[in-house]
C-alpha positions as semicolon CSV with decimal commas, in nm:
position;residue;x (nm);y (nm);z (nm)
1;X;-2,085;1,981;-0,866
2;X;-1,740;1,860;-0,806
3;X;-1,469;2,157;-0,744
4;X;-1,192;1,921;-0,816
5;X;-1,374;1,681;-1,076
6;X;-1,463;2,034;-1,277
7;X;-1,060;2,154;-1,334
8;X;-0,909;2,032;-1,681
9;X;-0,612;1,818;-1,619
10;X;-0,243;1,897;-1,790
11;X;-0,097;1,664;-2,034
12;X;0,236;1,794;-2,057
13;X;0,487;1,564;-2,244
14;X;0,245;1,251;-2,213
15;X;0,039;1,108;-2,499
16;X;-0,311;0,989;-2,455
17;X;-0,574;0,788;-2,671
18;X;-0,929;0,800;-2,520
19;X;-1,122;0,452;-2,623
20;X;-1,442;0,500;-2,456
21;X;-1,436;0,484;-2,072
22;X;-1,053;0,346;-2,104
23;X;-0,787;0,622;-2,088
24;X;-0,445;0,536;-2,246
25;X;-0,103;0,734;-2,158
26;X;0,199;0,697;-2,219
27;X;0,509;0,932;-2,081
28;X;0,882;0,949;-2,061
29;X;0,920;0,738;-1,740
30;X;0,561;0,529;-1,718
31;X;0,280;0,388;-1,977
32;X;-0,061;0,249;-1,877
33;X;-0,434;0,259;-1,892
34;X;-0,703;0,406;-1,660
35;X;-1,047;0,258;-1,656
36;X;-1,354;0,499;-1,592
37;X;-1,623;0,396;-1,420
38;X;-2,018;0,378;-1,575
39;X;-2,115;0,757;-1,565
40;X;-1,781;0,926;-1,638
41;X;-1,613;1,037;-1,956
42;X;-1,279;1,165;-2,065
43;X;-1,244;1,441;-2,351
44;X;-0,967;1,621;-2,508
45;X;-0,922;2,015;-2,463
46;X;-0,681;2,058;-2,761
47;X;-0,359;1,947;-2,714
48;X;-0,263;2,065;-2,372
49;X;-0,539;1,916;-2,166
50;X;-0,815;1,703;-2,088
51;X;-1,112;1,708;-1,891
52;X;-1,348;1,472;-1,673
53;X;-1,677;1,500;-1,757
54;X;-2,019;1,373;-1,581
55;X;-2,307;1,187;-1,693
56;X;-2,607;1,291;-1,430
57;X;-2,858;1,018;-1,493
58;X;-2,618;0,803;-1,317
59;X;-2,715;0,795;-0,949
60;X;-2,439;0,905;-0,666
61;X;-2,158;0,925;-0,919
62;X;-2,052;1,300;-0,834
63;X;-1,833;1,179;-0,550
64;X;-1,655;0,957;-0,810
65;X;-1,601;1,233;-1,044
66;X;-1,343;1,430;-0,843
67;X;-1,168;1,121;-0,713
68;X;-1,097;0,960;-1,024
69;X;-1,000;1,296;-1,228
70;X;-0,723;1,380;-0,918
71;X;-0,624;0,983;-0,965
72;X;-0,590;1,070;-1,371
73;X;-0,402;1,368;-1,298
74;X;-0,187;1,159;-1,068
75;X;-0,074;0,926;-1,339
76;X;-0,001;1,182;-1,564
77;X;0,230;1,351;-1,360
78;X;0,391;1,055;-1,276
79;X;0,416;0,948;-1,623
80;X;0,580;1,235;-1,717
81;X;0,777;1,378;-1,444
82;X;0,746;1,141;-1,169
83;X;0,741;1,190;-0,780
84;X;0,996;1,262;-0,502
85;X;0,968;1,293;-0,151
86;X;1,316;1,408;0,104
87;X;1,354;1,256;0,412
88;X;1,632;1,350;0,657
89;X;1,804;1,140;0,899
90;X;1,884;1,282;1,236
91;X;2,090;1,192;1,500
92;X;2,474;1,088;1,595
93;X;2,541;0,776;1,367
94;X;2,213;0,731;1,222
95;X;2,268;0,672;0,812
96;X;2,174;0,489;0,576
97;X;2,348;0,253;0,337
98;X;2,211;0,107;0,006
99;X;2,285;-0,152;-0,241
100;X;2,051;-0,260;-0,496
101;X;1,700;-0,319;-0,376
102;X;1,846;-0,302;-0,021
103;X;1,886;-0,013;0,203
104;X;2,095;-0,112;0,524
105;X;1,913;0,156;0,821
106;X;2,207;0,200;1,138
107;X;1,928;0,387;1,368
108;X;2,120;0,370;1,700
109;X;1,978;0,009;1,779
110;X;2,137;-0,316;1,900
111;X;2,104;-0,439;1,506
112;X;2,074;-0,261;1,163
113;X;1,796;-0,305;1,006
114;X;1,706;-0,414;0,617
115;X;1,462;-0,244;0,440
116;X;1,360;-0,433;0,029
117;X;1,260;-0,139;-0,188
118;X;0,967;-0,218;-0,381
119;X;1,068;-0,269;-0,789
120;X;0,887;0,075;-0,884
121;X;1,041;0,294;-0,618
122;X;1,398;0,403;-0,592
123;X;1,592;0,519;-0,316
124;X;1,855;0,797;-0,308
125;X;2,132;0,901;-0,031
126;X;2,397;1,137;-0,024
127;X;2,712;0,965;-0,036
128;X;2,910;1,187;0,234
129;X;2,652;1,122;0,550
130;X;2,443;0,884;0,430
131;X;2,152;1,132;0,630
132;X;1,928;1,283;0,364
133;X;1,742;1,067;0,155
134;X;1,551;1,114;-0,172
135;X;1,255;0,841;-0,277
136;X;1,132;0,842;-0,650
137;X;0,925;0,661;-0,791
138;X;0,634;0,736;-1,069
139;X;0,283;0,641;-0,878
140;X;0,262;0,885;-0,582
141;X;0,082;0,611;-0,362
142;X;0,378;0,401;-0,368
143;X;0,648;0,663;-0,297
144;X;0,390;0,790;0,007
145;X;0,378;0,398;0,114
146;X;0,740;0,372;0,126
147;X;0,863;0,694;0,263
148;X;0,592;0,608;0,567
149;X;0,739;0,261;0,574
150;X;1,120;0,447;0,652
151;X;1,003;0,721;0,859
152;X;0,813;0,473;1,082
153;X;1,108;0,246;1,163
154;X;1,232;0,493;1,390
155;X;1,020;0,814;1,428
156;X;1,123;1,174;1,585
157;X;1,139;1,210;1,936
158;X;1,020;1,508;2,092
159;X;1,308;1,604;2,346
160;X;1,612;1,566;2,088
161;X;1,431;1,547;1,730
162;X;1,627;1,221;1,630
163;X;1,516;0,997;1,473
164;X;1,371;1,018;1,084
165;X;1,174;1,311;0,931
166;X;1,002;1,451;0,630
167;X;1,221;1,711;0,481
168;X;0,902;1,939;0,539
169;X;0,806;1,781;0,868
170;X;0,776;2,040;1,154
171;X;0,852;1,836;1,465
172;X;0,694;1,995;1,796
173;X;0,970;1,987;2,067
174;X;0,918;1,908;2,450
175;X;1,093;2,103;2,734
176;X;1,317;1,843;2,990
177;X;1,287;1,816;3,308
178;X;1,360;2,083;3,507
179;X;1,489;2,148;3,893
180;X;1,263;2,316;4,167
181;X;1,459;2,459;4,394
């Protein structure tokens, strides 16, 4: 049995039409369709939830059933509420800039750097430092992807802690070098 696969899943503000093995939603900020695979069914719980259920004459498909009722639950929640993630810039002159699809990055290199937000993410800064950012976006993959995709074009350093960080990110500092006398 599945731990995960076995919780019902929250509809919220979304509706949904079950046609078989297809699931369709439809939210606030998102619409679309989620295919189950051979073995798996969807059912309603009322009007609040809905839950994944299991067909066990179908061989090996208990490891599907948890992944693909956390991937329903994901789309849910994105269709109705969407997802965030914070990410701080830190360091003397580092900010960021954005217009459009275009975030300009000024990271303390020879060059500034241009980063092309994908069309279903969005990307928010503070207009006073240009240092904390906010990405949005409604499928949490994509918001993950992108926020990576920042932190990793210049990553915290252990002896200062510039660089760019998860809002939530605990970096592990290093001591300098010291003097024997």
């Amino acid at each position: 049995m599945s731990k995960i696969g076995r919780r019902p899943i929250s509809i919220g503000d979304v509706q949904v039409n079950i046609d078989g093995n297809i699931l369709h939603y439809k939210g606030k900020k998102a619409s679309g369709e989620h295919v189950l695979p051979a073995g798996l069914k969807v059912e309603k719980e009322g009007t609040a939830s809905i839950k994944v259920g299991v067909d066990y004459k179908v061989p090996d498909i208990n490891r599907l059933w948890g992944l693909h009722r956390a991937l329903i639950a994901n789309k849910l929640k994105g269709a109705d509420v969407g997802f965030e993630t914070q990410i701080q810039i830190i360091g003397l002159g580092y900010k960021v800039a954005i217009a459009g699809r275009k975030a300009v990055f000024s990271l303390g290199f020879s060059h500034k750097i241009n980063f092309e937000l994908p069309e279903d993410v969005t990307l928010e800064a503070d207009a006073k430092t240009g240092q904390n950012l906010i990405v949005k976006g409604v499928d949490k993959e994509r918001v993950g992807l992108v926020s990576d995709q920042i932190r990793s074009l210049r990553p915290p350093e252990p002896y200062k802690g510039t660089g760019i960080k998860l809002k939530n990110e605990v970096i592990l500092r290093k001591a300098g070098k010291t003097k024997n006398a």
